[in-house]
C-alpha positions in Angstrom: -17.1 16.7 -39.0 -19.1 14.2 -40.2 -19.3 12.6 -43.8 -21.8 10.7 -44.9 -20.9 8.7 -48.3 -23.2 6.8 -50.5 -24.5 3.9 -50.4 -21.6 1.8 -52.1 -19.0 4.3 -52.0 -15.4 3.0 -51.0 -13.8 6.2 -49.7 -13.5 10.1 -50.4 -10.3 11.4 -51.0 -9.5 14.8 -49.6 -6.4 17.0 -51.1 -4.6 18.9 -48.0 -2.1 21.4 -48.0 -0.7 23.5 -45.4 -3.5 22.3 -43.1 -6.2 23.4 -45.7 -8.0 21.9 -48.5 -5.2 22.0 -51.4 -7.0 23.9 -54.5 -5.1 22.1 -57.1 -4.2 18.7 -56.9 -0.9 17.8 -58.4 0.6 20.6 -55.5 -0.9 18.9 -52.5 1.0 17.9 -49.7 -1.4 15.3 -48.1 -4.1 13.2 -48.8 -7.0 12.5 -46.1 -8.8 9.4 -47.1 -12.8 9.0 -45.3 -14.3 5.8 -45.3 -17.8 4.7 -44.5 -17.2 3.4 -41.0 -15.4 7.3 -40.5 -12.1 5.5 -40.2 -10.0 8.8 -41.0 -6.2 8.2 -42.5 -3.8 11.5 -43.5 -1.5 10.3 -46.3 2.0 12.5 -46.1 3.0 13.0 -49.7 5.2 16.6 -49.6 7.2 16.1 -52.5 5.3 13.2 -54.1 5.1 13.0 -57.7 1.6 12.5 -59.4 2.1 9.3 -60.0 2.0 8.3 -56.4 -0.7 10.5 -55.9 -2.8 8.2 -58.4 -1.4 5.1 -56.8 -2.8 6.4 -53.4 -6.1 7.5 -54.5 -6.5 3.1 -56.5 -4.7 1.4 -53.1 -7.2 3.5 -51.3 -9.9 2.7 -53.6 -11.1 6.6 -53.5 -14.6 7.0 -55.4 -14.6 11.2 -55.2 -11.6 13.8 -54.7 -12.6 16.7 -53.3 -9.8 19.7 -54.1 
């Protein structure tokens, strides 16, 4: 799959869960993070509190969420 992000954008964030797109965020289980050069990371967070799911989304400099 391919993503194409805007000119200036630092990375898409996309909720996971279950190997789906998580509908609700605070009950994901992963992050995927997509940059521009289509580096692709999966951050495990099973159990993480919404705190740390903030914290990934700054360290990872994530301009859009998609849940």
């Amino acid at each position: 799959m391919k993503v194409e992000l805007y000119q200036g954008m630092n990375s898409i964030a996309i909720t996971a869960w279950n190997g789906i797109i998580s509908p609700v965020f605070d009950v994901s289980g992963a992050l995927l993070f997509v940059w521009p050069d289509d580096k692709r990371e999966l951050f495990a967070l099973q159990g993480a509190g919404l705190p740390a799911k903030l914290d990934a989304l700054k360290q990872n400099n994530a301009d859009v969420v998609i849940c």
